[in-house]
Structures are given as C-alpha cells and as structure tokens.
mmCIF file of the N, C-alpha and C atoms, coordinates in Angstrom:
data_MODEL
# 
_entry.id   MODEL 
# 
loop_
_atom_site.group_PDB 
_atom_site.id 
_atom_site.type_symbol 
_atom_site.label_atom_id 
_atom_site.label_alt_id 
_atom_site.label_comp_id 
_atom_site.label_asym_id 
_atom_site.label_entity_id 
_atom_site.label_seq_id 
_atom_site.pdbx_PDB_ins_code 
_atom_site.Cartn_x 
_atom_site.Cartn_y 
_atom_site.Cartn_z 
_atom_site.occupancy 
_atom_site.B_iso_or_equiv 
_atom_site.pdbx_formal_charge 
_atom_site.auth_seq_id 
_atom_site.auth_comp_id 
_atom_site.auth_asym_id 
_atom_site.auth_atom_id 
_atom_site.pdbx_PDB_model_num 
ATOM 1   N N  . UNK A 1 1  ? 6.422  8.013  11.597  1.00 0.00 ? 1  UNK A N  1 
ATOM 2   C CA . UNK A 1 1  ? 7.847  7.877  11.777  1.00 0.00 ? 1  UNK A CA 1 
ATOM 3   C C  . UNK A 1 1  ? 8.462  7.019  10.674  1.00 0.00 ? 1  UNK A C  1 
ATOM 4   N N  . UNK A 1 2  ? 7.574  5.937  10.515  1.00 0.00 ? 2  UNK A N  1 
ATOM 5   C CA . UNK A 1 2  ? 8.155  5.044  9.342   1.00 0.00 ? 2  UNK A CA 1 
ATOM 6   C C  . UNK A 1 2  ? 8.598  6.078  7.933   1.00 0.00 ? 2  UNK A C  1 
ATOM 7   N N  . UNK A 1 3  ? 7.758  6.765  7.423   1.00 0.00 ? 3  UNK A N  1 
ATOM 8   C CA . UNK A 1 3  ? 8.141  7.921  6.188   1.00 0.00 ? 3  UNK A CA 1 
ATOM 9   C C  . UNK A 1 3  ? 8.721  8.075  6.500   1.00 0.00 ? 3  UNK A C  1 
ATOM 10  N N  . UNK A 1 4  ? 9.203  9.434  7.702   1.00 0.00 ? 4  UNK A N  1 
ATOM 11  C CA . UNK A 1 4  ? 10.710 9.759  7.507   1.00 0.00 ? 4  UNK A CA 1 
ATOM 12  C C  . UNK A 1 4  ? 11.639 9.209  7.968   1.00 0.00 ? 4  UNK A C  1 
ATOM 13  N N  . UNK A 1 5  ? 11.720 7.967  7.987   1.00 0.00 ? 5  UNK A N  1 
ATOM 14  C CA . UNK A 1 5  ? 13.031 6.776  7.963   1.00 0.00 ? 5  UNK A CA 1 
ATOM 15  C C  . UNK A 1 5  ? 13.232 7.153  6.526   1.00 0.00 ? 5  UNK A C  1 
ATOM 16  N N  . UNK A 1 6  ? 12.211 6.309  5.882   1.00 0.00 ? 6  UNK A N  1 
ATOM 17  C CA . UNK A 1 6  ? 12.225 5.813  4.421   1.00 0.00 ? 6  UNK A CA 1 
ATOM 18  C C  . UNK A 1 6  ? 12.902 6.902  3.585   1.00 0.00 ? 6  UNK A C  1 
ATOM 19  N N  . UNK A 1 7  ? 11.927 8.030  3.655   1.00 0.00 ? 7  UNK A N  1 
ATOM 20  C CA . UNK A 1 7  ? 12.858 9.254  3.309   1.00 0.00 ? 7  UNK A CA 1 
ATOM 21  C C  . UNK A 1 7  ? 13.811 9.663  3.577   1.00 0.00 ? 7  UNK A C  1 
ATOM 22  N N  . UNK A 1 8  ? 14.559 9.535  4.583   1.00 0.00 ? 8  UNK A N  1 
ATOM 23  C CA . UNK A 1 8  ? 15.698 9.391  4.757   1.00 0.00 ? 8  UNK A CA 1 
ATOM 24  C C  . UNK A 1 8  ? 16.820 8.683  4.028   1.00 0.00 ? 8  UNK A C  1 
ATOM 25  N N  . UNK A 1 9  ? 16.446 7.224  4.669   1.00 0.00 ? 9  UNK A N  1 
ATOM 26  C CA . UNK A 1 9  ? 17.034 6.222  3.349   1.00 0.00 ? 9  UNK A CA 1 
ATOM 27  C C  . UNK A 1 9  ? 17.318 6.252  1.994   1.00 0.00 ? 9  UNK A C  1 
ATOM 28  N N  . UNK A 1 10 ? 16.435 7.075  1.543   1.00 0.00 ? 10 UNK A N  1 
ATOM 29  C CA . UNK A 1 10 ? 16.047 7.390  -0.311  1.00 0.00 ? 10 UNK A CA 1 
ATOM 30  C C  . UNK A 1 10 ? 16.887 8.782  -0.456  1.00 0.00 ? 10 UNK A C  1 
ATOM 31  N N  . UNK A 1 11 ? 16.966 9.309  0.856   1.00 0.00 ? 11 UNK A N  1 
ATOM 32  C CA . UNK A 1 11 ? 17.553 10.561 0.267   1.00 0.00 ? 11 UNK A CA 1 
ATOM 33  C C  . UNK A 1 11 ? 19.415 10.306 0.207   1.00 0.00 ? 11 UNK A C  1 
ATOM 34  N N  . UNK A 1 12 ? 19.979 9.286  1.408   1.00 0.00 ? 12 UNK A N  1 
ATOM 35  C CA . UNK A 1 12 ? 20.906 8.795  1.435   1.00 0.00 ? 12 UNK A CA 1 
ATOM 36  C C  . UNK A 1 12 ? 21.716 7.844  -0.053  1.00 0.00 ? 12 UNK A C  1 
ATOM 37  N N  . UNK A 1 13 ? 20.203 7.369  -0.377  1.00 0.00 ? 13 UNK A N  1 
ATOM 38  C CA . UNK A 1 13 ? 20.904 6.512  -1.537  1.00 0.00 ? 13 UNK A CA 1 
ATOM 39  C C  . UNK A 1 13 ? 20.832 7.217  -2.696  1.00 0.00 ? 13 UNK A C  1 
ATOM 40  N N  . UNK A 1 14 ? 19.943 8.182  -2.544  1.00 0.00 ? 14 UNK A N  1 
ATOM 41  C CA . UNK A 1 14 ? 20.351 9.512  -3.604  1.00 0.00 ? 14 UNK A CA 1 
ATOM 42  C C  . UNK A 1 14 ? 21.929 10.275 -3.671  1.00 0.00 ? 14 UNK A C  1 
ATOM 43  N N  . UNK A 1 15 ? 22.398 10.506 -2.446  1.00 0.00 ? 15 UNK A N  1 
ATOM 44  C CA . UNK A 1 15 ? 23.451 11.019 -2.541  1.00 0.00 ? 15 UNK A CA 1 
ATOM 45  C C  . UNK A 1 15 ? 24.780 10.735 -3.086  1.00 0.00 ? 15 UNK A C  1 
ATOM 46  N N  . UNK A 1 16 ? 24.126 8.835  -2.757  1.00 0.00 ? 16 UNK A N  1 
ATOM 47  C CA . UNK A 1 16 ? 25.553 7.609  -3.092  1.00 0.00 ? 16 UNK A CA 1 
ATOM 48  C C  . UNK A 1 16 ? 25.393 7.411  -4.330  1.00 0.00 ? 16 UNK A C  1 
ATOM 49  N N  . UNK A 1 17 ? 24.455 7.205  -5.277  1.00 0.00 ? 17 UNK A N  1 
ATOM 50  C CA . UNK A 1 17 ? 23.965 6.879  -6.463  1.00 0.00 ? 17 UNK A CA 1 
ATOM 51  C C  . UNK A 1 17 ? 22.705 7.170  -7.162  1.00 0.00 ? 17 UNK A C  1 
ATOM 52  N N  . UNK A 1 18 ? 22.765 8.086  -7.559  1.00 0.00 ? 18 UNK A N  1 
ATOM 53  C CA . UNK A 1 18 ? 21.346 9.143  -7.918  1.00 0.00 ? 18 UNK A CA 1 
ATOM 54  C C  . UNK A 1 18 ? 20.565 8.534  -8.249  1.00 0.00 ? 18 UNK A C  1 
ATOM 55  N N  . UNK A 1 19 ? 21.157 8.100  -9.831  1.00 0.00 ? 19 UNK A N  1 
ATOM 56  C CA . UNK A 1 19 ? 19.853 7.510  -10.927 1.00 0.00 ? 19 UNK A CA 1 
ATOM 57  C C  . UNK A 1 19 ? 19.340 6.318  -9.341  1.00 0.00 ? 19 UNK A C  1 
ATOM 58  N N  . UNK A 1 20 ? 20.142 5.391  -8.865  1.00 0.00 ? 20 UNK A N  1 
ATOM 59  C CA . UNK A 1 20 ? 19.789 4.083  -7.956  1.00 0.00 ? 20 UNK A CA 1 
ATOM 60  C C  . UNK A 1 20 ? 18.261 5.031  -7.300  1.00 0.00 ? 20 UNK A C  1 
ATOM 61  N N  . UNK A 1 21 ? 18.083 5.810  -6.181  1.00 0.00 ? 21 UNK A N  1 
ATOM 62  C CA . UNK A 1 21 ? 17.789 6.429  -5.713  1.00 0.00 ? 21 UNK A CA 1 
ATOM 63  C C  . UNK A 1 21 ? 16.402 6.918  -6.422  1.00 0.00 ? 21 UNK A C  1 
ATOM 64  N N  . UNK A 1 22 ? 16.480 7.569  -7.304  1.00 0.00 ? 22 UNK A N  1 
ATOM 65  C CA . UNK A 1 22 ? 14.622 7.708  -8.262  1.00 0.00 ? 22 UNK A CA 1 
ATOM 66  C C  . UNK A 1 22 ? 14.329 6.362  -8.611  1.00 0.00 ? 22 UNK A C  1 
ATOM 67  N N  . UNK A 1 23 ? 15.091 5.628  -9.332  1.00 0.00 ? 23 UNK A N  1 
ATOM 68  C CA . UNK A 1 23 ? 14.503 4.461  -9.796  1.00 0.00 ? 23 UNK A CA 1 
ATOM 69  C C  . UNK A 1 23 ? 14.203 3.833  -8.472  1.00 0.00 ? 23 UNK A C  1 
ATOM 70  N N  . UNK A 1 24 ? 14.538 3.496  -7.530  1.00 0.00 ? 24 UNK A N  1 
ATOM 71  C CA . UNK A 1 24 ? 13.970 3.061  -6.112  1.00 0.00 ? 24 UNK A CA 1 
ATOM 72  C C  . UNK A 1 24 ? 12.288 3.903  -5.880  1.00 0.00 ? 24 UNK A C  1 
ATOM 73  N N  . UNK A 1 25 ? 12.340 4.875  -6.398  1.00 0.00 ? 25 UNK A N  1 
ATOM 74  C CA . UNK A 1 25 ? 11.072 5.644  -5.881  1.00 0.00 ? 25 UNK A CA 1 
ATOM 75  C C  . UNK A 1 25 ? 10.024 5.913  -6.293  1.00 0.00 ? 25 UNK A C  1 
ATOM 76  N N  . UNK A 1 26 ? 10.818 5.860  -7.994  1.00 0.00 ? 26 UNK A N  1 
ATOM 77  C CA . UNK A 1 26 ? 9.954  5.743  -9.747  1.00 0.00 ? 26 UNK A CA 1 
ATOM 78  C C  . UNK A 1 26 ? 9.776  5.164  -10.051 1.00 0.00 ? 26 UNK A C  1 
ATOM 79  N N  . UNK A 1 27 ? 10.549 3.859  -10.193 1.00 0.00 ? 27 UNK A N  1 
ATOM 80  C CA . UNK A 1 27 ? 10.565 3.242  -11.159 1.00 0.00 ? 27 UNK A CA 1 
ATOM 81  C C  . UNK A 1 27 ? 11.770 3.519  -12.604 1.00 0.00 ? 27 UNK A C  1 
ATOM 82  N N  . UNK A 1 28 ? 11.276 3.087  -13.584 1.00 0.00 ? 28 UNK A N  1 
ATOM 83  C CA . UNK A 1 28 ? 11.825 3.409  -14.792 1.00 0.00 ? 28 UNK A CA 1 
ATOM 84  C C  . UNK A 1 28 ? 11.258 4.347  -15.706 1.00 0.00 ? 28 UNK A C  1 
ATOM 85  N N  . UNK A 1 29 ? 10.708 5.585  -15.206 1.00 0.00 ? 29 UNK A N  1 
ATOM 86  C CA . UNK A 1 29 ? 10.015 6.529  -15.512 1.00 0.00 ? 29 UNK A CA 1 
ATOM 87  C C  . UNK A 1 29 ? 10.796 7.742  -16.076 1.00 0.00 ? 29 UNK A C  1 
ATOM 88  N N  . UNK A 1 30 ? 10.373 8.480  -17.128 1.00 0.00 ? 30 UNK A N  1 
ATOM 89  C CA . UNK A 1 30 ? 11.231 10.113 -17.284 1.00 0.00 ? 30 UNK A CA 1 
ATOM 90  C C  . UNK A 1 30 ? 12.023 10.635 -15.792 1.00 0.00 ? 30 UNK A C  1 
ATOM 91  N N  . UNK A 1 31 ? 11.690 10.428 -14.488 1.00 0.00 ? 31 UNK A N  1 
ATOM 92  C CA . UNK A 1 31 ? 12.411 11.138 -13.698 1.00 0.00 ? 31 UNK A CA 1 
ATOM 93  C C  . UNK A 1 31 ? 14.116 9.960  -13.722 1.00 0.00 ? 31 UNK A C  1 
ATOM 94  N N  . UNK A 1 32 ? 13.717 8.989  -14.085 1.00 0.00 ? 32 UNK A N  1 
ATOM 95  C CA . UNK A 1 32 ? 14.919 8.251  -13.855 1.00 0.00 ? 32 UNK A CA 1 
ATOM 96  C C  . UNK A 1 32 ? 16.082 8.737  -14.903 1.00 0.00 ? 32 UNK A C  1 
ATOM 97  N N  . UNK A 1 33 ? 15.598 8.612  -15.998 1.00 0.00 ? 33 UNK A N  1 
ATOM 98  C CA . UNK A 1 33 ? 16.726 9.051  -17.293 1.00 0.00 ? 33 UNK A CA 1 
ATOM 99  C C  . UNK A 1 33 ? 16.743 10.386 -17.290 1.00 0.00 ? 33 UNK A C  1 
ATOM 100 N N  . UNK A 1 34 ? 16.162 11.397 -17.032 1.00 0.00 ? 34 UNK A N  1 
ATOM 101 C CA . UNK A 1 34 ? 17.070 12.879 -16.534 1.00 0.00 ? 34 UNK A CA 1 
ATOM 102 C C  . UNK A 1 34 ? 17.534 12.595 -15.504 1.00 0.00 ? 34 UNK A C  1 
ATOM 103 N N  . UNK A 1 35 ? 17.228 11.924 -14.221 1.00 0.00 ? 35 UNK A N  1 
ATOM 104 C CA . UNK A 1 35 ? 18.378 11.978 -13.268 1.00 0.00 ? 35 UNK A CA 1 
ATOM 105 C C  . UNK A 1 35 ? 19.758 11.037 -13.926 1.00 0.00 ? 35 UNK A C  1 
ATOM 106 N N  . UNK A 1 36 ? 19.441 10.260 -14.637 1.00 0.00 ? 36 UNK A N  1 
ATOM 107 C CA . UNK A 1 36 ? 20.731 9.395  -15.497 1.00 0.00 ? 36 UNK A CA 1 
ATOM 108 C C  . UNK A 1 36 ? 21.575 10.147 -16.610 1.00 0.00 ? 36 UNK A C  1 
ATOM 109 N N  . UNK A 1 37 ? 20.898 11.177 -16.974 1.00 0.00 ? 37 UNK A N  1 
ATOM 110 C CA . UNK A 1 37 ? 21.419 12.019 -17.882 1.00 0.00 ? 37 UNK A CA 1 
ATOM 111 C C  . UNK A 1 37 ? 22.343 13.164 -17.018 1.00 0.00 ? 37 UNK A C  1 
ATOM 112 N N  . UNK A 1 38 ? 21.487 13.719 -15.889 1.00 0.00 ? 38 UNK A N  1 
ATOM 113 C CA . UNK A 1 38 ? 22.153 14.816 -15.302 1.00 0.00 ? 38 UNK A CA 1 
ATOM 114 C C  . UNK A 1 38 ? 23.208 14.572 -14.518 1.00 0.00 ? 38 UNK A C  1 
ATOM 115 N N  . UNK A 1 39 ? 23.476 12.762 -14.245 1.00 0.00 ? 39 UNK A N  1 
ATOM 116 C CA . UNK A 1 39 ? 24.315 12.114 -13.195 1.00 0.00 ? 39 UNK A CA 1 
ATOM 117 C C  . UNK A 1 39 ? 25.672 12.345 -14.413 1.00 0.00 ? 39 UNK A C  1 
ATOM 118 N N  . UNK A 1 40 ? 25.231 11.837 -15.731 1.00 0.00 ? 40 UNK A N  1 
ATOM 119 C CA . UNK A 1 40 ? 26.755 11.840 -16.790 1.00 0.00 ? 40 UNK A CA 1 
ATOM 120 C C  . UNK A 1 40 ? 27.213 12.857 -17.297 1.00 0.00 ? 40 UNK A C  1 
ATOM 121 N N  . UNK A 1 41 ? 26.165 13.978 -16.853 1.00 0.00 ? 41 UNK A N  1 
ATOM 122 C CA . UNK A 1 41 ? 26.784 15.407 -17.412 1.00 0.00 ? 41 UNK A CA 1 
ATOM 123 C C  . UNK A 1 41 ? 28.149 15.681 -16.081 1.00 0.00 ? 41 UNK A C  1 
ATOM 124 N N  . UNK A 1 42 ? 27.409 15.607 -14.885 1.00 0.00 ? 42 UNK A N  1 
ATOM 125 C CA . UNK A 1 42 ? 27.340 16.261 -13.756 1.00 0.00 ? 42 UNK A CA 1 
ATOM 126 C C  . UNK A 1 42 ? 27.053 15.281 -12.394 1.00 0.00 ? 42 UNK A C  1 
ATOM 127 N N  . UNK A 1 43 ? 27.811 14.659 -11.455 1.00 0.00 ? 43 UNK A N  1 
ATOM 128 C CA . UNK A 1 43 ? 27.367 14.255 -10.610 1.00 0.00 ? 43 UNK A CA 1 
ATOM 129 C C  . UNK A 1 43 ? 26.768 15.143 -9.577  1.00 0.00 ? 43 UNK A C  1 
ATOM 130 N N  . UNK A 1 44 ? 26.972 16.216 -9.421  1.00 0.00 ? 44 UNK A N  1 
ATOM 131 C CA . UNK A 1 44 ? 26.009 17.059 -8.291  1.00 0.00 ? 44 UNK A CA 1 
ATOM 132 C C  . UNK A 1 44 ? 25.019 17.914 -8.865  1.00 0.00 ? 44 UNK A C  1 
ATOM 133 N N  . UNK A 1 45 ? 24.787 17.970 -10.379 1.00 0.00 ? 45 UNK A N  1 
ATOM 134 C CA . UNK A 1 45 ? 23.446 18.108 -10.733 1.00 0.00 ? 45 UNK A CA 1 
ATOM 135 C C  . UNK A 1 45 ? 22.575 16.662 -10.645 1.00 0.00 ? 45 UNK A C  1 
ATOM 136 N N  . UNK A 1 46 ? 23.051 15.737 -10.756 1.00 0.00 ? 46 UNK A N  1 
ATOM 137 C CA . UNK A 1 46 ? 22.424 14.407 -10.798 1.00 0.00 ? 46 UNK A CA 1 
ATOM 138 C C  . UNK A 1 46 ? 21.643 14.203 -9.141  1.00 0.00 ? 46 UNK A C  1 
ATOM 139 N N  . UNK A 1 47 ? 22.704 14.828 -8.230  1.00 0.00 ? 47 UNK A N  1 
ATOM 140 C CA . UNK A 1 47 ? 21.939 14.668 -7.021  1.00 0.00 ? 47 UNK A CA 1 
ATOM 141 C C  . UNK A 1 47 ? 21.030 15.808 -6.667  1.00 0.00 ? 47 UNK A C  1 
ATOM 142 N N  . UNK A 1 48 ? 21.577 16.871 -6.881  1.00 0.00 ? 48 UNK A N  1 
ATOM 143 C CA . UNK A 1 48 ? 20.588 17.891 -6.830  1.00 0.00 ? 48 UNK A CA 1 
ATOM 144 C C  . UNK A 1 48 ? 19.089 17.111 -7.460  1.00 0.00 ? 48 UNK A C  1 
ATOM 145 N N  . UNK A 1 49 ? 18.998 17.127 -8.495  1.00 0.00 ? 49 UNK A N  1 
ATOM 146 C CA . UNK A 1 49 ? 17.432 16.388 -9.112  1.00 0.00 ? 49 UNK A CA 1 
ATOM 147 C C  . UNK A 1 49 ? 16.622 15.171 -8.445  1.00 0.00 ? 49 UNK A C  1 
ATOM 148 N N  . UNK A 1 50 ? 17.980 14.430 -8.003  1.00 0.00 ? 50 UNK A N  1 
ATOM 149 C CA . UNK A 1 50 ? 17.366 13.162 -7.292  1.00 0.00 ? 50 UNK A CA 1 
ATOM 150 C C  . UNK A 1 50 ? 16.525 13.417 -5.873  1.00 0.00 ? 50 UNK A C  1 
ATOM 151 N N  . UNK A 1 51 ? 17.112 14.531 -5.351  1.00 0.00 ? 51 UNK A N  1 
ATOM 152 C CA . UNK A 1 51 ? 16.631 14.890 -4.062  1.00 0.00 ? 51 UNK A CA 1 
ATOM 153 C C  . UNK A 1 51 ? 15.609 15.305 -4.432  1.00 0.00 ? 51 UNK A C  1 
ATOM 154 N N  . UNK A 1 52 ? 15.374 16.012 -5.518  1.00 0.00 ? 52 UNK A N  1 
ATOM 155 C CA . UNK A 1 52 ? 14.646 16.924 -5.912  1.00 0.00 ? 52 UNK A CA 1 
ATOM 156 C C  . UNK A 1 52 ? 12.915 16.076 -6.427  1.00 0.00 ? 52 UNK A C  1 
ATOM 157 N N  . UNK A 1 53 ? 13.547 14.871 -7.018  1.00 0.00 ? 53 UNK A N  1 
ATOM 158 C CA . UNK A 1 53 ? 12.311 14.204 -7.616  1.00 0.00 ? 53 UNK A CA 1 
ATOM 159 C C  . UNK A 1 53 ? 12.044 12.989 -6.449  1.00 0.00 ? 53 UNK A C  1 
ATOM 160 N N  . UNK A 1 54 ? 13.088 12.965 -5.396  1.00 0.00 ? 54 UNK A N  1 
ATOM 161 C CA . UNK A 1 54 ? 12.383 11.881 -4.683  1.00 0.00 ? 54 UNK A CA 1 
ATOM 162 C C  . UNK A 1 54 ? 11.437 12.611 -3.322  1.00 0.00 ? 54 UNK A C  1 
ATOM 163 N N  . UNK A 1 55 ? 11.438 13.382 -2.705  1.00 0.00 ? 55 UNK A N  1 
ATOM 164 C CA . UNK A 1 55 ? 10.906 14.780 -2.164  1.00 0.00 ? 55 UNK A CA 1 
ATOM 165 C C  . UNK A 1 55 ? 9.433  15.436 -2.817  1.00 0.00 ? 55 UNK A C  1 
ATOM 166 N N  . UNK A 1 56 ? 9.371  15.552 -3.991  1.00 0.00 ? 56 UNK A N  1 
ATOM 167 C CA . UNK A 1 56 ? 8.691  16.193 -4.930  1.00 0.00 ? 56 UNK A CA 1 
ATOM 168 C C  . UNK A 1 56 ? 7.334  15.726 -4.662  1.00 0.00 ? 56 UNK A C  1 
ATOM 169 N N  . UNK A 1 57 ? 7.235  14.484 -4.432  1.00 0.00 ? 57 UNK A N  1 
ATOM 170 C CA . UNK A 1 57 ? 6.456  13.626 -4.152  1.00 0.00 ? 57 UNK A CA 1 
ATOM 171 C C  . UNK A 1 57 ? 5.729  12.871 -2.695  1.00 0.00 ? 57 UNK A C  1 
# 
C-alpha cells in the first residue's frame, strides 16, 4: 500500500511541476533535463514524460 501512496504522490507532483517530480524520483539524471527541456517547449509534453519516466520504473 505504501508504493501506491508514493506513486501517487510522484504522479501528483508530476502534474504540478514536472521536471520537480523526476528529479524527486531520479535524481539529476538524463530523465530530468528532457523532462526540463520538454516542460519549456511544452508544458503537457513535459507531463506526459514525467508520468512517463516516473512509472517506467
């Protein structure tokens, strides 16, 4: 039950602030700066990915 809190949580703070959201899950890793890149192109590609790379895992 504890995971899918957490996942929950991560997916929530994905929605509010993407890049916040991988780097919570990554670190400061390649998934963080494409989700930071796709957040300044695009805020709903930025979340799309975030969900995408915090899930992935």
């Amino acid at each position: 039950m504890a995971e899918g809190t957490a996942n929950c949580i991560d997916i929530l703070i994905a929605i509010i602030l993407p890049p916040l959201g991988v780097f919570l899950k990554h670190g400061c890793g390649h998934e963080f700066w494409i989700c930071l890149l796709l957040t300044f192109l695009g805020y709903i590609p930025g979340i799309i990915y975030a969900i995408y790379a915090i899930t992935k895992y």
